[in-house]
C-alpha positions as a printed NumPy array, in Angstrom:
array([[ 24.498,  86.74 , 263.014],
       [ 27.272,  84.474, 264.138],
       [ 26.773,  80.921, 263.194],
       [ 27.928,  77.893, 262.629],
       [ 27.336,  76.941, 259.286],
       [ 26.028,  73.214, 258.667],
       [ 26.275,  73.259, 254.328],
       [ 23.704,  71.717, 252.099],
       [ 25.006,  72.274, 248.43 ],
       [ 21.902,  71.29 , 246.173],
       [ 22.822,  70.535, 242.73 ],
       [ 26.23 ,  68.358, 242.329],
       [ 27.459,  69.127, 238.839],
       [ 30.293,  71.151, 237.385],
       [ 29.719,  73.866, 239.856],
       [ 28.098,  72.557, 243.101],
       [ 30.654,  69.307, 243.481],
       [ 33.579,  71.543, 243.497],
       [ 31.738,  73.727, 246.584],
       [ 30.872,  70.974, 248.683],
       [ 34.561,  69.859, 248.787],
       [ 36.17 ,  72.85 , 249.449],
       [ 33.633,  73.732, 251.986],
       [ 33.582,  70.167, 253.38 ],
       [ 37.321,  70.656, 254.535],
       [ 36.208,  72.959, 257.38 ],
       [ 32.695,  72.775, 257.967],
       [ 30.026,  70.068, 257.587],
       [ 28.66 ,  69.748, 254.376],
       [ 26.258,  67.467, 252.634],
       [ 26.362,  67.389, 249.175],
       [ 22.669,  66.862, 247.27 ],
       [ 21.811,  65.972, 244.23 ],
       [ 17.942,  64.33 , 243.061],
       [ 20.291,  62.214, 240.653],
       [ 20.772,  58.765, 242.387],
       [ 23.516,  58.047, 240.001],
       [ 25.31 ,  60.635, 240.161],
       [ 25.328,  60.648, 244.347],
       [ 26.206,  56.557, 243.547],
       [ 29.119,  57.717, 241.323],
       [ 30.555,  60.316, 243.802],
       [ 30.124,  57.825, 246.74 ],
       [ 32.538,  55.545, 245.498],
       [ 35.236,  58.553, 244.936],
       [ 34.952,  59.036, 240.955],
       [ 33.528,  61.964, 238.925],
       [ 32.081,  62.409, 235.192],
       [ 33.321,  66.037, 234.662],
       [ 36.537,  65.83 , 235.999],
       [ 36.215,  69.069, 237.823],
       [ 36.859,  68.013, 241.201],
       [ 39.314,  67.474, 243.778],
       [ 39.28 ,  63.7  , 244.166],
       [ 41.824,  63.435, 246.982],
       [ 40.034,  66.734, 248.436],
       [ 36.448,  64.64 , 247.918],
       [ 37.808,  61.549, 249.467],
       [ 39.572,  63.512, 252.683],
       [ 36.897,  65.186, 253.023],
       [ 34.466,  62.471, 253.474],
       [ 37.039,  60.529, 255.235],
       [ 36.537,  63.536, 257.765],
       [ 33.29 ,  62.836, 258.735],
       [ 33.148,  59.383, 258.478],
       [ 36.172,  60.081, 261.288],
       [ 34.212,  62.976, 263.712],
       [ 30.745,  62.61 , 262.274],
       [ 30.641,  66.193, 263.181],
       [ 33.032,  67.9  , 260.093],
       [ 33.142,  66.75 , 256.715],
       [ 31.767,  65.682, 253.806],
       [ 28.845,  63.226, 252.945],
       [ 26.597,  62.646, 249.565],
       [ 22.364,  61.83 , 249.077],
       [ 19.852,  61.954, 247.16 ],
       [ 17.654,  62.075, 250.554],
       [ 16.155,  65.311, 250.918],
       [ 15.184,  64.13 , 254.662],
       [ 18.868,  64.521, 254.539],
       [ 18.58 ,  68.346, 254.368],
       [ 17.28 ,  69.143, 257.514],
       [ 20.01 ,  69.602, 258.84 ],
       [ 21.408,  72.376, 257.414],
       [ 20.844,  75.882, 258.101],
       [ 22.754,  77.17 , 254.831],
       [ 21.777,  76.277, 251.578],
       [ 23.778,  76.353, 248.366],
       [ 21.798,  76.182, 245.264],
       [ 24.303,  75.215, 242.381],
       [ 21.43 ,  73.811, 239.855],
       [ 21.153,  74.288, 236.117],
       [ 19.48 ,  77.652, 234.398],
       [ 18.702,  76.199, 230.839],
       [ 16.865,  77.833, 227.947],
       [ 13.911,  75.737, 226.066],
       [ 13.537,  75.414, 222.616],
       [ 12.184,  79.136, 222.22 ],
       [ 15.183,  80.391, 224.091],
       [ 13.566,  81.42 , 227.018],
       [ 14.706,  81.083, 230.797],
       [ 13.599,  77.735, 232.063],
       [ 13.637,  78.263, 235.492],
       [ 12.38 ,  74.082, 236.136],
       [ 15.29 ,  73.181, 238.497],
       [ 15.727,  76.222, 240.046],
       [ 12.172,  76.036, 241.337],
       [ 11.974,  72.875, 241.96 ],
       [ 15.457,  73.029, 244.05 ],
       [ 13.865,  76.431, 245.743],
       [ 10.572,  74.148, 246.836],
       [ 13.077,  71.558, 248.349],
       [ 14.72 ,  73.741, 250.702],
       [ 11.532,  75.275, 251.763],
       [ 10.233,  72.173, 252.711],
       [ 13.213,  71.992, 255.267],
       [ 13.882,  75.654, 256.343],
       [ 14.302,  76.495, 259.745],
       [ 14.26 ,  80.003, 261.629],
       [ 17.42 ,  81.67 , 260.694],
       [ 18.326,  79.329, 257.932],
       [ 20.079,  81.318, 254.638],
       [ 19.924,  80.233, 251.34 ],
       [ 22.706,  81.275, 248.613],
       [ 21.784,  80.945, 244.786],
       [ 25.128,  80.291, 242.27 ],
       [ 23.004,  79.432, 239.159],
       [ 22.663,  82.367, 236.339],
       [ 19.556,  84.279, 236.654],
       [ 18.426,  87.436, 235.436],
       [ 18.814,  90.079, 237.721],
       [ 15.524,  90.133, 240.054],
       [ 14.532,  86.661, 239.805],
       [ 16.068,  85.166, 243.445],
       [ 13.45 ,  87.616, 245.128],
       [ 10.584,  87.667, 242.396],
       [ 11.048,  83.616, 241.637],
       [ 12.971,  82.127, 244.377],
       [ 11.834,  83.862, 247.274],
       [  8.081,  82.944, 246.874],
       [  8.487,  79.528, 246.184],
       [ 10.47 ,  79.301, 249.841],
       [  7.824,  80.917, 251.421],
       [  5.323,  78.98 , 250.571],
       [  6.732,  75.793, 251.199],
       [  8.049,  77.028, 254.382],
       [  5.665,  78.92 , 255.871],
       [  7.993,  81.881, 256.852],
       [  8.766,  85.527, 255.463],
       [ 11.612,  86.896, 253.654],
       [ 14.21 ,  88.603, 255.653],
       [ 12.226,  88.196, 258.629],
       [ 12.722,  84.156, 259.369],
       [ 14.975,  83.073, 256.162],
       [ 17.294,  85.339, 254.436],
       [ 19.016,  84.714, 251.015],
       [ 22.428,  85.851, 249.249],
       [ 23.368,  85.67 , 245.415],
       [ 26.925,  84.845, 244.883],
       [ 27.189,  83.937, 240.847],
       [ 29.13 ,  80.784, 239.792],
       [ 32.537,  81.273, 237.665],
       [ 33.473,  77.74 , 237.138],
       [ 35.376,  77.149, 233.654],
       [ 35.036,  73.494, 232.67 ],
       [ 38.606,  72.043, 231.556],
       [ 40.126,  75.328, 233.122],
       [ 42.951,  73.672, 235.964],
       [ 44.352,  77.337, 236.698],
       [ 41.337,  79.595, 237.362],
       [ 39.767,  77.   , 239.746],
       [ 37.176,  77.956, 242.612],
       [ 39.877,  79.297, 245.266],
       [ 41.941,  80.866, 243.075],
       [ 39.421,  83.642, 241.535],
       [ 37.93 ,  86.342, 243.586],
       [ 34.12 ,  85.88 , 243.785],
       [ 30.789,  88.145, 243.592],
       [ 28.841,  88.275, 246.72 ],
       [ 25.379,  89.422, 248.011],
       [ 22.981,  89.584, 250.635],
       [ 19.   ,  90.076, 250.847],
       [ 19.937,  92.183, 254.297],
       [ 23.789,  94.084, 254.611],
       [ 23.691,  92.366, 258.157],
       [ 23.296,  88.843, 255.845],
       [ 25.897,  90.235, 253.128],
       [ 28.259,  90.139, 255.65 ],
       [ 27.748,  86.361, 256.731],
       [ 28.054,  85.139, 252.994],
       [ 30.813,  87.428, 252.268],
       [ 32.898,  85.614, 255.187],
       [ 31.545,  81.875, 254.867],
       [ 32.783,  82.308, 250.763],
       [ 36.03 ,  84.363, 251.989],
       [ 36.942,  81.003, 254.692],
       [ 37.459,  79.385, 250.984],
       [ 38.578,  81.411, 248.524],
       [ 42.427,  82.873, 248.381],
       [ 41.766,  86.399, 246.398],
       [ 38.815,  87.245, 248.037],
       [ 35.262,  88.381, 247.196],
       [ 33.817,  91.097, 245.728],
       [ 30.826,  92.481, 247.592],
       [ 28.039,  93.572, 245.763],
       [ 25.841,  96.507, 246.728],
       [ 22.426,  94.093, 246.565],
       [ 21.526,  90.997, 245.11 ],
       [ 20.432,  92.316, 241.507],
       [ 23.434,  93.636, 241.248],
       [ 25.023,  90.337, 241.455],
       [ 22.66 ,  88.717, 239.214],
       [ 23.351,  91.135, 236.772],
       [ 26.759,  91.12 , 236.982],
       [ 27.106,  86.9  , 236.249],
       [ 24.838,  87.797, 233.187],
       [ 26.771,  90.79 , 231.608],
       [ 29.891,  88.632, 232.12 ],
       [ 28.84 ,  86.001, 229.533],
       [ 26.641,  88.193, 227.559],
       [ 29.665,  90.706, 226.845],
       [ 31.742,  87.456, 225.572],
       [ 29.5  ,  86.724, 223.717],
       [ 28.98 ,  89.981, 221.49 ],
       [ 32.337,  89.768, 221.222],
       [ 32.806,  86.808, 219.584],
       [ 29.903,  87.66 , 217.559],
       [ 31.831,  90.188, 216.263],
       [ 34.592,  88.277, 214.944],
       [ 32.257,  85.478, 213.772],
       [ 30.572,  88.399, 211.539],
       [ 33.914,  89.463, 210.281],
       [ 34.942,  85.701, 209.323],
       [ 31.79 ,  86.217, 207.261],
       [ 33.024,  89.224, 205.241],
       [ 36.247,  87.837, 205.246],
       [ 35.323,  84.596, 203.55 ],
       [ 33.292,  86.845, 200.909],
       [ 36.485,  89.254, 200.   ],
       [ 38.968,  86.023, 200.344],
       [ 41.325,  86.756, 203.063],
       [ 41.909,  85.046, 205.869],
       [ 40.068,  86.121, 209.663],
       [ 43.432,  85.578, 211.675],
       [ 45.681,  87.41 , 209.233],
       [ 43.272,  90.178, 209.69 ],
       [ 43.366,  90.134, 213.83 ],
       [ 47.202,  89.417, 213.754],
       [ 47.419,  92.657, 211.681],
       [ 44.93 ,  94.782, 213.741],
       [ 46.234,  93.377, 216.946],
       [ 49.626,  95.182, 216.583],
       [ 47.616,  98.023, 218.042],
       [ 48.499,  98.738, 221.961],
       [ 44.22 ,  98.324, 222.766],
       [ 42.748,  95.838, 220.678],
       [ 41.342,  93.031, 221.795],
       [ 42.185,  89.484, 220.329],
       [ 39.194,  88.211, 220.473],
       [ 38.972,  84.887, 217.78 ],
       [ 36.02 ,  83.249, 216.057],
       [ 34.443,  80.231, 216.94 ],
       [ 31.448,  77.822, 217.362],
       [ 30.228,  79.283, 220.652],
       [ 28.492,  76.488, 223.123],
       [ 28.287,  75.644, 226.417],
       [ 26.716,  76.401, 228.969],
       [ 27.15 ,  79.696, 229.874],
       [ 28.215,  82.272, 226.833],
       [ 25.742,  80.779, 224.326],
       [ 22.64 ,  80.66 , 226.985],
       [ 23.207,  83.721, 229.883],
       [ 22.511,  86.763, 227.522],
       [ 18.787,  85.242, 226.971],
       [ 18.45 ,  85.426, 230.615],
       [ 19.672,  89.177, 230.205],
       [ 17.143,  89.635, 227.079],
       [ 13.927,  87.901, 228.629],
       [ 14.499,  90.654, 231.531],
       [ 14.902,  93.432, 229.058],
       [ 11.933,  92.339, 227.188],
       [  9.709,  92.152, 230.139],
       [ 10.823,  95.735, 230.954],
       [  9.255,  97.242, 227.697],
       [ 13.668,  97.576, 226.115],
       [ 14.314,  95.769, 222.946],
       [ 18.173,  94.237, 223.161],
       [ 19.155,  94.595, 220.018],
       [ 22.678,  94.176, 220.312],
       [ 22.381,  91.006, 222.645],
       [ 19.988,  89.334, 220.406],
       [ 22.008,  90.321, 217.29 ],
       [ 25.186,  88.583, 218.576],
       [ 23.198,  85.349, 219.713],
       [ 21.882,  85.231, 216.031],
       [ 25.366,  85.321, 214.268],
       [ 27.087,  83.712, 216.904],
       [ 24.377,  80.644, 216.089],
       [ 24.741,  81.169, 212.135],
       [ 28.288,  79.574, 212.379],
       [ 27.451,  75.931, 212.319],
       [ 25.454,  76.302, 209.261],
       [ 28.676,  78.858, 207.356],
       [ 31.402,  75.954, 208.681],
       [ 29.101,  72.983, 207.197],
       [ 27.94 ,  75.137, 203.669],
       [ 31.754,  76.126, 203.549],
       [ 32.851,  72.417, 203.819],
       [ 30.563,  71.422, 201.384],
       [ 31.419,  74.539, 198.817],
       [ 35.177,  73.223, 199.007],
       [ 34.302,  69.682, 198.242],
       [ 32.147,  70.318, 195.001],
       [ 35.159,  72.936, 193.873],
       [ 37.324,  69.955, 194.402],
       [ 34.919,  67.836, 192.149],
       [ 33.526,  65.461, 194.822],
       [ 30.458,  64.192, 194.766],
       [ 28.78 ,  65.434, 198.174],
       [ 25.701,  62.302, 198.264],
       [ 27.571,  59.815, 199.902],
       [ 30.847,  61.595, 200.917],
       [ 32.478,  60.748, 203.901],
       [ 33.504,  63.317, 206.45 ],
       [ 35.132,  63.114, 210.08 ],
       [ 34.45 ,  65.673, 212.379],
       [ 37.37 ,  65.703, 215.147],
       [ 35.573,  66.723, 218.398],
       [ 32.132,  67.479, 219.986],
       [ 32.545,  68.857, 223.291],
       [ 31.872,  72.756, 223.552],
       [ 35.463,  73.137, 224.084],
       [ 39.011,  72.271, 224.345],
       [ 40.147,  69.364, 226.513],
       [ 37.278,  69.114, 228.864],
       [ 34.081,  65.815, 228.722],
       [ 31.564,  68.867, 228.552],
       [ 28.848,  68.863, 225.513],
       [ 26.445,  70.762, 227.207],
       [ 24.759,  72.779, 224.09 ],
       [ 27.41 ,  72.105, 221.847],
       [ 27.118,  73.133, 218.421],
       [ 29.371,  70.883, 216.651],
       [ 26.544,  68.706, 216.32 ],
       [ 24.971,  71.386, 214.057],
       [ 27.663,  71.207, 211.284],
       [ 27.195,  67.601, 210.895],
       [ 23.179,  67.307, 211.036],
       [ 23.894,  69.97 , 208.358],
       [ 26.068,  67.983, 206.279],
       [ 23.883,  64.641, 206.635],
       [ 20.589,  66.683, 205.195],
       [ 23.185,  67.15 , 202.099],
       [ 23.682,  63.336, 201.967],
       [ 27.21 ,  63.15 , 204.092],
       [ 28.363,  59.786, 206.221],
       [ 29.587,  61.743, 209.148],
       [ 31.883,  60.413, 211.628],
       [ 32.586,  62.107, 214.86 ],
       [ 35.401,  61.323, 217.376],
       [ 35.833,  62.232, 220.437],
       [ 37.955,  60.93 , 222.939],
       [ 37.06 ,  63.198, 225.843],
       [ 33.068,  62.886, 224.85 ],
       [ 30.92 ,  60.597, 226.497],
       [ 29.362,  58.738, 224.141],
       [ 26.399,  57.703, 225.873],
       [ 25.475,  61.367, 227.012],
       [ 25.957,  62.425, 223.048],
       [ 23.953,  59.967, 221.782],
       [ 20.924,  60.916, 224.391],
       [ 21.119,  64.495, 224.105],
       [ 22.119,  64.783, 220.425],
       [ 21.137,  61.639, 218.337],
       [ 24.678,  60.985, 217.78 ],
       [ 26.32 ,  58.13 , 217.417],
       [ 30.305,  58.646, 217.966],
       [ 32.342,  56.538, 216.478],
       [ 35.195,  54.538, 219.386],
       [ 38.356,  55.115, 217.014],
       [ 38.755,  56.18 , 213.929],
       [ 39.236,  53.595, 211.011],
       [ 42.857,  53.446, 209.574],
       [ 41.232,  51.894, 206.81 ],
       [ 38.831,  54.393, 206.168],
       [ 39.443,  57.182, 204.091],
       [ 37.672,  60.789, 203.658],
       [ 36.665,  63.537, 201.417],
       [ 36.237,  66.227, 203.98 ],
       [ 38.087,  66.045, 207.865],
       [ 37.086,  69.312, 210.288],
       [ 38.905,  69.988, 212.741],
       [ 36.321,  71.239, 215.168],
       [ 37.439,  71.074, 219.089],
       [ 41.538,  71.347, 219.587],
       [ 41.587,  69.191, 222.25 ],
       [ 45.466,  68.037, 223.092],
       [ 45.456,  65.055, 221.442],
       [ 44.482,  66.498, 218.301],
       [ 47.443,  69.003, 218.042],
       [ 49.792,  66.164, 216.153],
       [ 46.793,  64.451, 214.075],
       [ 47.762,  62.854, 210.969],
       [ 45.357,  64.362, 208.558],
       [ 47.181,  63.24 , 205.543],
       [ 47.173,  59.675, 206.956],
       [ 43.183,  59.49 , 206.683],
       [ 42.151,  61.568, 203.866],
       [ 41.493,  61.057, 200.132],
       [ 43.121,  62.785, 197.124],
       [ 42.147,  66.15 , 197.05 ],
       [ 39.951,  65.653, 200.468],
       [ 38.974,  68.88 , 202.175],
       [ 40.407,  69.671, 206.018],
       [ 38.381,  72.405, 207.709],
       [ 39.866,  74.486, 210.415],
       [ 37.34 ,  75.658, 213.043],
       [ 40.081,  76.399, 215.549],
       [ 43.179,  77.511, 213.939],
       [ 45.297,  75.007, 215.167],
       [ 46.161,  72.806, 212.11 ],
       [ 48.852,  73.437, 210.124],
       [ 48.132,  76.077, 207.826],
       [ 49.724,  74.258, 204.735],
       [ 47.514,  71.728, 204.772],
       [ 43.97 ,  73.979, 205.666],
       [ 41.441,  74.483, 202.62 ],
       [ 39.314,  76.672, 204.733],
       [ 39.124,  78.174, 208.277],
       [ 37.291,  81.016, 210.485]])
C-alpha cells in the first residue's frame, strides 16, 4: 500500500486550514473549500480564525509555486481535485433547529470526492459523526458517484478532529491523534501519513466506529460535566452561597475535579453529544444522562439574564428601558469564534423584558454576528454612556483590567459569568 500521497483537504475552516499547511510542508496538497471567499482570503496569505500558520501557509505555497511538484495551493475548483488520491474531509457536522445531526456538508463534500475518485484513492473523515455513519452515510454516497466498491477500489479512514479555537499550546502537532482504517492494511497508511505530522504520535483505533465514538464521548463527557456544575450554580443561587466558594472548598480533596460553570457554546461540547443521542435513539436506548446535561447546560442563558434582571429590580431600577452592556459574544475566551454561542441568548432575553442591550466585542466579527444572530455589536463602547446592568460574559484578555466603575450608574448591576472580575465589585455570578 505504499504511496505517494497527493492531499486534497476539503473543507478550509478552523480544522481543515491548519491540515493542509502542515501537510503541505512535505507533500502536495491542495486545499478546497466551495467558499470562493474564503479560498480569495487565504490566497492572498490572511485568515478569519486566526488558527493558522501564516508563515507556514505562505512557505508552503511558496513551495509549489517553486517545484510545482510539493506544496501548497488553494480552489474552489473541484476539477481541481482530480488529482489527488487522498482525501481529507474537514467539513462542518451541525445540528438543525430540532437538534438533530445535519449531515448537509458532509454529504455533499462525500458526493464531491466521488465524482473524482480513482482506483486506490483513500478518503479520511475529521468531522464529528456518530459512530457508524462514515460507512452507513459516507460510504454510499462515494459509491454512487464513483462507480466503485468499498474496500475493494476506494478505502476510507476516520481520524477525529481535536482543534481548540484560541488554544496556541495544544495545536495540531503537538497532541497525539485518533486514527482508523476501513481495512488494518489501510489503518496502517493513515496511521503513518498523520504520524509524518504530528510530534506525540497517534493513537490507533481498533476500527472506524471506534474512532467515531471516541471524538463524540470526548465532548459529550465535557459536557455532562459542566452540566453538573451549571445545576449546582442553580441550587447554589437558591440557598445563597456562592458556586466557586463551594468548588474551592470541595476541591481540597486529592480526586475532585474542578470543573467550573459556564455558558457552554461552540462548536463542539454544546452540539457532539446529539450526534451521540440521535445514534442511541435509533438503537431503541434512551440517553438520559446526555440529554439531561444538554437541557441544563442550555437553561443557563435564560438563569444569567432572569438573575440580571432580579438584581436590577432589588436595586429599584426600572427594567423597560434599562441599559445593559454585555462584554463579549464569542463562545469563548480570546478567540473570533461565535459559532453557536449563547451569549446571544442572555440578551434576546433581556430585550423581550424591555432592555437596550449593547454588546462589545473586540475579537467578534461583527458582520458574521449580525448574519447569524440578528445582532448588531456596537464598535466601542460609549464613555458617555452609562448603565444599569454590565455582564461580564467572555474573559477575553482585554477585559481582565475593564473599568466597570468608569461606565456604570449608581447602584448598576455587574454580572459575572466567568469569575474573573473582581469579586468586590460582583452583584451576582455562576
Amino acid at each position: 500500500m505504499e504511496k505517494e500521497h497527493i492531499i486534497a483537504v476539503v473543507g478550509l475552516g478552523y480544522v481543515g486550514l491548519p491540515l493542509a499547511i502542515e501537510y503541505g510542508k512535505k507533500y502536495r496538497v491542495i486545499g478546497f473549500d466551495v467558499n470562493k471567499a474564503r479560498v480569495a482570503e487565504l490566497e492572498r496569505g490572511e485568515d478569519h480564525t486566526l488558527e493558522a500558520d501564516l508563515v507556514g501557509m505562505r512557505e508552503a505555497c511558496e513551495l509549489f509555486k517553486t517545484t510545482g511538484k510539493y506544496g501548497l495551493s488553494f480552489s474552489s475548483n473541484p476539477e481541481e481535485l482530480h488529482q489527488a488520491n487522498t482525501y481529507i474531509v474537514t467539513v462542518p457536522t451541525p445540528i438543525d433547529r430540532f437538534n438533530n445531526p445535519d449531515l448537509t456538508p458532509l454529504l455533499k463534500a462525500s458526493e464531491t470526492i466521488g465524482k473524482t475518485l480513482s482506483k486506490g484513492d483513500i478518503v479520511i473523515y475529521e468531522s464529528t459523526v456518530y459512530p457508524g455513519c462514515t460507512e452507513e452515510d459516507c460510504v454510499p454516497v462515494l459509491e454512487k458517484y464513483s462507480g466503485m466498491r468499498f474496500n475493494e477500489d476506494f478505502f476510507c479512514g476516520y481520524s477525529p478532529e481535536r482543534i481548540n479555537p484560541g488554544d496556541k499550546v495544544n495545536t495540531l502537532t503537538k497532541i497525539k491523534k485518533i486514527t482508523s482504517g476501513s481495512t488494518p492494511e489501510i489503518a496502517e497508511v493513515v496511521d503513518q501519513l498523520y504520524n509524518s505530522i504530528l510530534e506525540n504520535g497517534t493513537h490507533k483505533a481498533p476500527n472506524m466506529k471506534v474512532a467515531e465514538a471516541a471524538k463524540a464521548v470526548e465532548n459529550s463527557q465535557r459536557d455532562v460535566n459542566i452540566s453538573f456544575m451549571n445545576e449546582l450554580a442553580l441550587i447554589c443561587d437558591r440557598v445563597g452561597i456562592d458556586t466557586n466558594d463551594v468548588i474551592e472548598a470541595a476541591g481540597t480533596k486529592w480526586n475532585f475535579l474542578k470543573y467550573r460553570p459556564g455558558l457552554v457554546g461552540g462548536h463542539c461540547i454544546s452540539v457532539d453529544p446529539y450526534y451521540l443521542a440521535h445514534k442511541a435513539k435509533s438503537l431503541g436506548y434512551d440517553p438520559q444522562v446526555i440529554l439531561s446535561g444538554r437541557a441544563v447546560n442550555n437553561s443557563i442563558a435564560k438563569f444569567i439574564a432572569d438573575k440580571t434582571l432580579k438584581l436590577m429590580i432589588q436595586k429599584d431600577h426600572k427594567i423597560k428601558g434599562a441599559h445593559v452592556l454585555m462584554l463579549g459574544v464569542t463562545f469563548k475566551e480570546n478567540c473570533p469564534d461565535c459559532r453557536n454561542t449563547k451569549v446571544v441568548d442572555i440578551a434576546t432575553e433581556l430585550e423581550e423584558f424591555g432592555c437596550k442591550v449593547d454588546i462589545y466585542d473586540p475579537w467578534a466579527s461583527p458582520e458574521v454576528v449580525l448574519h447569524e444572530y440578528g445582532k448588531q455589536l456596537i464598535p466601542a463602547i460609549n464613555p458617555e454612556q452609562k448603565y444599569e446592568a454590565v455582564i461580564a460574559c467572555v474573559s477575553h484578555n482585554q477585559f481582565k483590567t475593564f473599568d466597570f466603575k468608569k461606565y456604570k450608574n449608581e447602584g448598576a448591576v455587574i454580572f459575572d459569568v466567568k469569575n474573573f472580575v473582581d469579586r468586590s465589585l460582583v452583584d451576582g455570578r455562576l
